[in-house]
TIVEX-400453 format. One record per residue (C-alpha): residue number from 1; x, y, z. Coordinates in nm, 3 decimals. Layout:
# residues N
+-----+---------+---------+---------+
! pos !       u !       v !       w !
+-----+---------+---------+---------+
! NUM !       X !       Y !       Z !
...
+-----+---------+---------+---------+
This chain:
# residues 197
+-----+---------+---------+---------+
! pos !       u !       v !       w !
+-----+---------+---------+---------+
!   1 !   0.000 !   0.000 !   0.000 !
!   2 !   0.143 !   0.377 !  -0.080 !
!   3 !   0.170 !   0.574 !   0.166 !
!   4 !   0.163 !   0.935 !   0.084 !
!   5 !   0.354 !   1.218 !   0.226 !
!   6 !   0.276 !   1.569 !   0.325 !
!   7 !   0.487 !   1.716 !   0.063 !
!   8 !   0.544 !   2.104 !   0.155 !
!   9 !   0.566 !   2.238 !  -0.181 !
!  10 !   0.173 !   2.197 !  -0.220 !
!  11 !  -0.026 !   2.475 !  -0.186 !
!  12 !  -0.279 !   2.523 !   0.094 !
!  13 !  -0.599 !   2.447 !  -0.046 !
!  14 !  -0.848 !   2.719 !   0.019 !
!  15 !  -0.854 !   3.068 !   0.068 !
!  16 !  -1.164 !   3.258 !   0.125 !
!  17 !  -1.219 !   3.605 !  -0.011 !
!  18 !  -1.419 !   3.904 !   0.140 !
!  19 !  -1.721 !   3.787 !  -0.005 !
!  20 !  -1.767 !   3.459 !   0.202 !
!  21 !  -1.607 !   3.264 !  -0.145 !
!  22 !  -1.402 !   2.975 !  -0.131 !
!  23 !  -1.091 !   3.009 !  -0.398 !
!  24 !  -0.922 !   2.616 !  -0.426 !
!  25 !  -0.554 !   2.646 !  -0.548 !
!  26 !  -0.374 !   2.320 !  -0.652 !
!  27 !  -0.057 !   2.218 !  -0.775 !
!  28 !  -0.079 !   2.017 !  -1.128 !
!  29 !   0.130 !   1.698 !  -1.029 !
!  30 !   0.206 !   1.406 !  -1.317 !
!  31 !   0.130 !   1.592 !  -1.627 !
!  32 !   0.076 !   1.404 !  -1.950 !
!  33 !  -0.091 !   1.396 !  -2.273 !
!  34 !  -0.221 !   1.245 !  -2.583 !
!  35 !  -0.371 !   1.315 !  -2.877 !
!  36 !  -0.686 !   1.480 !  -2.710 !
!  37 !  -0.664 !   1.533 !  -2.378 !
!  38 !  -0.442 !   1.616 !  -2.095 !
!  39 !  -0.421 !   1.427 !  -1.759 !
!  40 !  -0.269 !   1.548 !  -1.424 !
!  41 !  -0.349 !   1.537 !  -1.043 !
!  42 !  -0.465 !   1.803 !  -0.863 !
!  43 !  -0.270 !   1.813 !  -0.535 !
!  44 !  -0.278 !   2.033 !  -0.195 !
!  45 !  -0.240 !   2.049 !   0.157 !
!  46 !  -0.521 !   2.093 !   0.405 !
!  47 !  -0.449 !   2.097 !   0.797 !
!  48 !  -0.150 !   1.904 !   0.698 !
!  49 !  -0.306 !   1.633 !   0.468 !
!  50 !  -0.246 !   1.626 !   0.094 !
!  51 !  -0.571 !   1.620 !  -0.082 !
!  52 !  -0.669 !   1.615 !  -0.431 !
!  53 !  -0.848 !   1.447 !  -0.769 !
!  54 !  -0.742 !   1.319 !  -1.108 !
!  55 !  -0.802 !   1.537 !  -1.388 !
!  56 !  -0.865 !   1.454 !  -1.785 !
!  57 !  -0.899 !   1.800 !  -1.925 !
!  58 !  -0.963 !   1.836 !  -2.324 !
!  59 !  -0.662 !   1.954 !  -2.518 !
!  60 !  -0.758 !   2.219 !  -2.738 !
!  61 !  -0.986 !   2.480 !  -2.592 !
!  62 !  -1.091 !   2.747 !  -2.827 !
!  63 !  -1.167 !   3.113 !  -2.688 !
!  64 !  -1.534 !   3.122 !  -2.537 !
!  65 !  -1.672 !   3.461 !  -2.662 !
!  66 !  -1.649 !   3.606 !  -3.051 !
!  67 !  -1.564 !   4.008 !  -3.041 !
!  68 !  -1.927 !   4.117 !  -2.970 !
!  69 !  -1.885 !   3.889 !  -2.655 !
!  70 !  -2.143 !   3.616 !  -2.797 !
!  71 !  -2.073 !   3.246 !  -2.711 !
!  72 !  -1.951 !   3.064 !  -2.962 !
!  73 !  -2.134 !   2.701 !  -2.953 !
!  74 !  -1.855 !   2.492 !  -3.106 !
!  75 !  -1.621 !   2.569 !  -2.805 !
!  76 !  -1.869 !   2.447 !  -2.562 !
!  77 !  -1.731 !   2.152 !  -2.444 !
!  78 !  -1.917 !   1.858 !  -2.315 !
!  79 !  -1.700 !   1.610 !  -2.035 !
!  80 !  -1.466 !   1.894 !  -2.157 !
!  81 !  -1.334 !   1.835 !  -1.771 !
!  82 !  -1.378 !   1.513 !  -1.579 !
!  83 !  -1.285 !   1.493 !  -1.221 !
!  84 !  -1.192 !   1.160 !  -1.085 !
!  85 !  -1.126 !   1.039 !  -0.712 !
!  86 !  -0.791 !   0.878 !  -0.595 !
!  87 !  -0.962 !   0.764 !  -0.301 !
!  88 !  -0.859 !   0.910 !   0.048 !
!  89 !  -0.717 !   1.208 !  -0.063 !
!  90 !  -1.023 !   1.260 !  -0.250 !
!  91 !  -1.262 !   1.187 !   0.065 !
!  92 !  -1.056 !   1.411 !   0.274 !
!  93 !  -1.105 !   1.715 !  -0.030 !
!  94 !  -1.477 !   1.641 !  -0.029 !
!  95 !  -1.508 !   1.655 !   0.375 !
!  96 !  -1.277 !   1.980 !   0.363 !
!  97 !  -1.534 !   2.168 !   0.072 !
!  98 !  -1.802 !   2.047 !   0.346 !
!  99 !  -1.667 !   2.211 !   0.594 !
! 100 !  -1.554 !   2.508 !   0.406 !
! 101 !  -1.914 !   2.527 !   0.295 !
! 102 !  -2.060 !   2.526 !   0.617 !
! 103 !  -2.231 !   2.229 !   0.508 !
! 104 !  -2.251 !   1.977 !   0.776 !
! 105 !  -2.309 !   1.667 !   0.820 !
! 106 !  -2.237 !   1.549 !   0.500 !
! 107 !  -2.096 !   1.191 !   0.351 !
! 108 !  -1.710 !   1.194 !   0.313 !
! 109 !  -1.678 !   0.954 !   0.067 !
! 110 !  -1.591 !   1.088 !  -0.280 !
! 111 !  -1.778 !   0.931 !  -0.598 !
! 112 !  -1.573 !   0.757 !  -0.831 !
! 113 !  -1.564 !   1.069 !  -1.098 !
! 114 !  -1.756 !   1.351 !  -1.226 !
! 115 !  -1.811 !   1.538 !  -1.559 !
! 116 !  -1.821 !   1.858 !  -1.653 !
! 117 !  -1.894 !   2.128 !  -1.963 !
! 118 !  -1.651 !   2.348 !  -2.004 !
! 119 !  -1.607 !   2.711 !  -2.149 !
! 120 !  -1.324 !   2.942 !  -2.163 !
! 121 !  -1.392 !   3.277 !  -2.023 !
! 122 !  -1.213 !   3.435 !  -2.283 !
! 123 !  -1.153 !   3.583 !  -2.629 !
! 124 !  -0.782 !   3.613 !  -2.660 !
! 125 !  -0.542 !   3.311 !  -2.701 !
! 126 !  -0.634 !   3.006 !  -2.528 !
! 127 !  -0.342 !   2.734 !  -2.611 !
! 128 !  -0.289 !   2.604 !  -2.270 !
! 129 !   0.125 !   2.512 !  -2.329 !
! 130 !   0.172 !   2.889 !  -2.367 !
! 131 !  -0.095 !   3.058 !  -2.139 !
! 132 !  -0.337 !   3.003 !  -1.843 !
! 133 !  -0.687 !   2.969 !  -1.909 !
! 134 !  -0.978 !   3.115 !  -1.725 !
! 135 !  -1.257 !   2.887 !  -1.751 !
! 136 !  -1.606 !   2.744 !  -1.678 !
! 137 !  -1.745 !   2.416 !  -1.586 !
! 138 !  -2.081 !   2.316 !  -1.576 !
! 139 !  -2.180 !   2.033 !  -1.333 !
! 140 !  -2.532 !   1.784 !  -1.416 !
! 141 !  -2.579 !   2.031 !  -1.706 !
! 142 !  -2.704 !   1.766 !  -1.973 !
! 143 !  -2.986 !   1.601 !  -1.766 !
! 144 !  -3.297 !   1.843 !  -1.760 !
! 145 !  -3.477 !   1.637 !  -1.498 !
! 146 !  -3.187 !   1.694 !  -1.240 !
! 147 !  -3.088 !   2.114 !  -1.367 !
! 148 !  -3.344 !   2.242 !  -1.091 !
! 149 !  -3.155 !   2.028 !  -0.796 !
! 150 !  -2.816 !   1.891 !  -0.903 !
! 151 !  -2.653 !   2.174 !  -1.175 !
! 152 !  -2.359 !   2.405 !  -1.069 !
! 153 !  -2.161 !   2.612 !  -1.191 !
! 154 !  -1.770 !   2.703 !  -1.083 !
! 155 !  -1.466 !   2.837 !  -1.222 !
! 156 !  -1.159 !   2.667 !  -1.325 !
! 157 !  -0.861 !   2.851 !  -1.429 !
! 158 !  -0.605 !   2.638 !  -1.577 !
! 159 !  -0.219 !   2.695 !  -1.569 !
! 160 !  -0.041 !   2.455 !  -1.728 !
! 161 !   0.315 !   2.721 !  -1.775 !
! 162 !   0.322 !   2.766 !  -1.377 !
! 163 !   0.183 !   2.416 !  -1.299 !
! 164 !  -0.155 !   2.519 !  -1.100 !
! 165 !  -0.526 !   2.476 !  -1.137 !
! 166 !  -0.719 !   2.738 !  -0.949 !
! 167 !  -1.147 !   2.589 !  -0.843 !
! 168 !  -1.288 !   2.884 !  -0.779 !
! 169 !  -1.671 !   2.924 !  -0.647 !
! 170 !  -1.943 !   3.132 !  -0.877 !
! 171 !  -2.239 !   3.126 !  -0.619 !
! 172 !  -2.260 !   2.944 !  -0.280 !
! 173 !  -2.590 !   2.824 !  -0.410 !
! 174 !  -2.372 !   2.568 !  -0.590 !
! 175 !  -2.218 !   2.428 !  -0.308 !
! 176 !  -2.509 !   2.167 !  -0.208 !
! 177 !  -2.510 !   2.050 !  -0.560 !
! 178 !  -2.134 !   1.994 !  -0.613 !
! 179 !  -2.109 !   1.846 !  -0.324 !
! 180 !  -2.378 !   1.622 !  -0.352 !
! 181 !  -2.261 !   1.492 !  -0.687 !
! 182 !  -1.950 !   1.365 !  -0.520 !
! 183 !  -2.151 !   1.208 !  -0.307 !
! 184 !  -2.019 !   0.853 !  -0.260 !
! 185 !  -2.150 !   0.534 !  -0.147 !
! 186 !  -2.105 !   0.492 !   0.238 !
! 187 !  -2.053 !   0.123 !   0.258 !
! 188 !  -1.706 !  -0.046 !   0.226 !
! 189 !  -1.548 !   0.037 !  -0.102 !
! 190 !  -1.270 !  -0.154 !  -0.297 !
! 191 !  -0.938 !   0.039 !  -0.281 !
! 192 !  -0.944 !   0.319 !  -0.592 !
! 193 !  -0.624 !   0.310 !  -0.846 !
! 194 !  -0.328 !   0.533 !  -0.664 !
! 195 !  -0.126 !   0.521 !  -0.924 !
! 196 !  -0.055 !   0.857 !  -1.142 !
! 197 !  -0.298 !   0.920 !  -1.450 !
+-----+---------+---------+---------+
């Protein structure tokens, strides 16, 4: 079994702003690619634990908004983002947001992954080597039954040249959603995949 170490070069996980908003900083550990998409963990430290997800994020994301600032439907991207847990690290992220939330008591044990639309915020250049990306993602978005309960919304700003993903809130009406999509079973689960993406 792995055992993982605080590693002090993570960033603290949360910071929250004079609005009551919780900003998520993470460092981008085990970066790799293919063809389409790009895969990485998203690591921090909270009250001395490493937390974090898996991350499969599409490759090419074209600029949100044409010059007149209208969205531009063919970069709207569906699973454009998906989420996945690496088991305790991931519980211990979900029961931190929970807390963070002021959303007690809630289930600490992360689903197995979760995806998301995605839009760049954006008109200028948007080639993630090169430059960070301001983002956002849409959680439940493609199942109209479940938009009135389970949809949220959140930013993601993506910085692949400085190696950090910033998971920013929109509105704290979101947080009951999000965290209710990660919303795992609470029986015994088989041991997730550690292993990098």
């Amino acid at each position: 079994m792995q055992t993982e170490q605080t590693d002090s070069a993570l960033p603290e996980l949360a910071e929250v702003d004079e609005d009551g908003f919780v900003d998520c900083t993470f460092k981008i550990e085990h970066l790799r690619s293919d063809a389409d998409h790009y895969y990485f963990r998203m690591s921090a430290l909270h009250q001395g634990e490493v937390v974090g997800l898996d991350a499969r994020l599409v490759k090419r994301i074209g600029p949100g908004f044409d010059a007149e600032m209208n969205l531009l439907q063919e970069h709207v991207y569906g699973e454009g983002l998906v989420l996945s847990s690496i088991g305790a690290a991931s519980d211990r992220l979900i029961g931190a947001l929970a807390k963070l939330y002021a959303i007690e008591p809630f289930d600490r044990v992360a689903a197995a992954s979760e995806s998301y639309t995605l839009i760049a915020l954006q008109q200028e250049d948007t080639e993630l080597e090169t430059h960070a990306v301001r983002a956002k993602i849409f959680g439940r978005d493609q199942d109209e039954a479940a938009l009135d309960e389970d949809y949220c919304e959140s930013f993601f700003h993506i910085d692949l040249p400085n190696g950090y993903v910033h998971w920013n809130e929109k509105d704290a009406d979101y947080r009951e959603p999000l965290l209710r999509a990660w919303n795992g079973p609470s029986t015994a689960r088989t041991e997730r995949d550690r292993s990098s993406p």
